[in-house]
N, C-alpha and C positions, 0 to 999 in steps of 0.2 A: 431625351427620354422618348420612347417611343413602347407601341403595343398592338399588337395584331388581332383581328376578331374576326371572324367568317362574314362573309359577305350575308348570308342569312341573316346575323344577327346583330346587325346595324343598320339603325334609323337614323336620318340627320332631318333632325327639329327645324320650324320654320324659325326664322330670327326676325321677330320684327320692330318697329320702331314706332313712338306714337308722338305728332305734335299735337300740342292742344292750342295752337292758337298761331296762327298767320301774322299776328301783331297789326290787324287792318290791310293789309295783303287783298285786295278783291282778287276773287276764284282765279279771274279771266288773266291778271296781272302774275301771277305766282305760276299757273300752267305758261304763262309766256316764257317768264323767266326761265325753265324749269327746262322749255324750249331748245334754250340754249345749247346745255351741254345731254340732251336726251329725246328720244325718240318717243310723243306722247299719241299714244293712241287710247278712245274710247273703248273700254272693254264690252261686246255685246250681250245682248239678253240671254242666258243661260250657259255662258261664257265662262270658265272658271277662272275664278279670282287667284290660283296662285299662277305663279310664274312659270313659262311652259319651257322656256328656254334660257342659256346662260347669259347673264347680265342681263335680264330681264327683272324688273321689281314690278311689284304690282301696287297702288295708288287707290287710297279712297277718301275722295273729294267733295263734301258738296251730297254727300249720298250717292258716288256715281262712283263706279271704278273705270279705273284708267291702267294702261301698260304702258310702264316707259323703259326705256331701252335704252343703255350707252350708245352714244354714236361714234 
């Protein structure tokens, strides 16, 4: 199934996701992890919080945003 719409007049929604709890996870332990398979940068002060490029998600931590990036 499929359906065509002008480029005008389509918006694609943010999609986001929320956890409520680390399960005891410290900050510092969880951005390690997170390390692994992603590229974690601090987002700076007046920095916009969504994602500026593909495969990029945006992170908020601690009250801090962060970018991380597939590697």
């Amino acid at each position: 199934m499929a359906i065509h719409y002008p480029e005008n007049n389509l918006k694609i929604l943010d999609y986001n996701r929320v956890l409520k709890t680390l399960n005891d996870i410290p900050t510092e332990d969880f951005l390690a992890r997170v390390s692994d398979s992603y590229e974690v940068r601090l987002k700076g002060e007046g920095e916009s919080k969504k994602p500026s490029e593909k495969f990029e998600s945006s992170l908020l931590l601690g009250g801090k945003w962060y970018s991380i990036r597939v590697k």
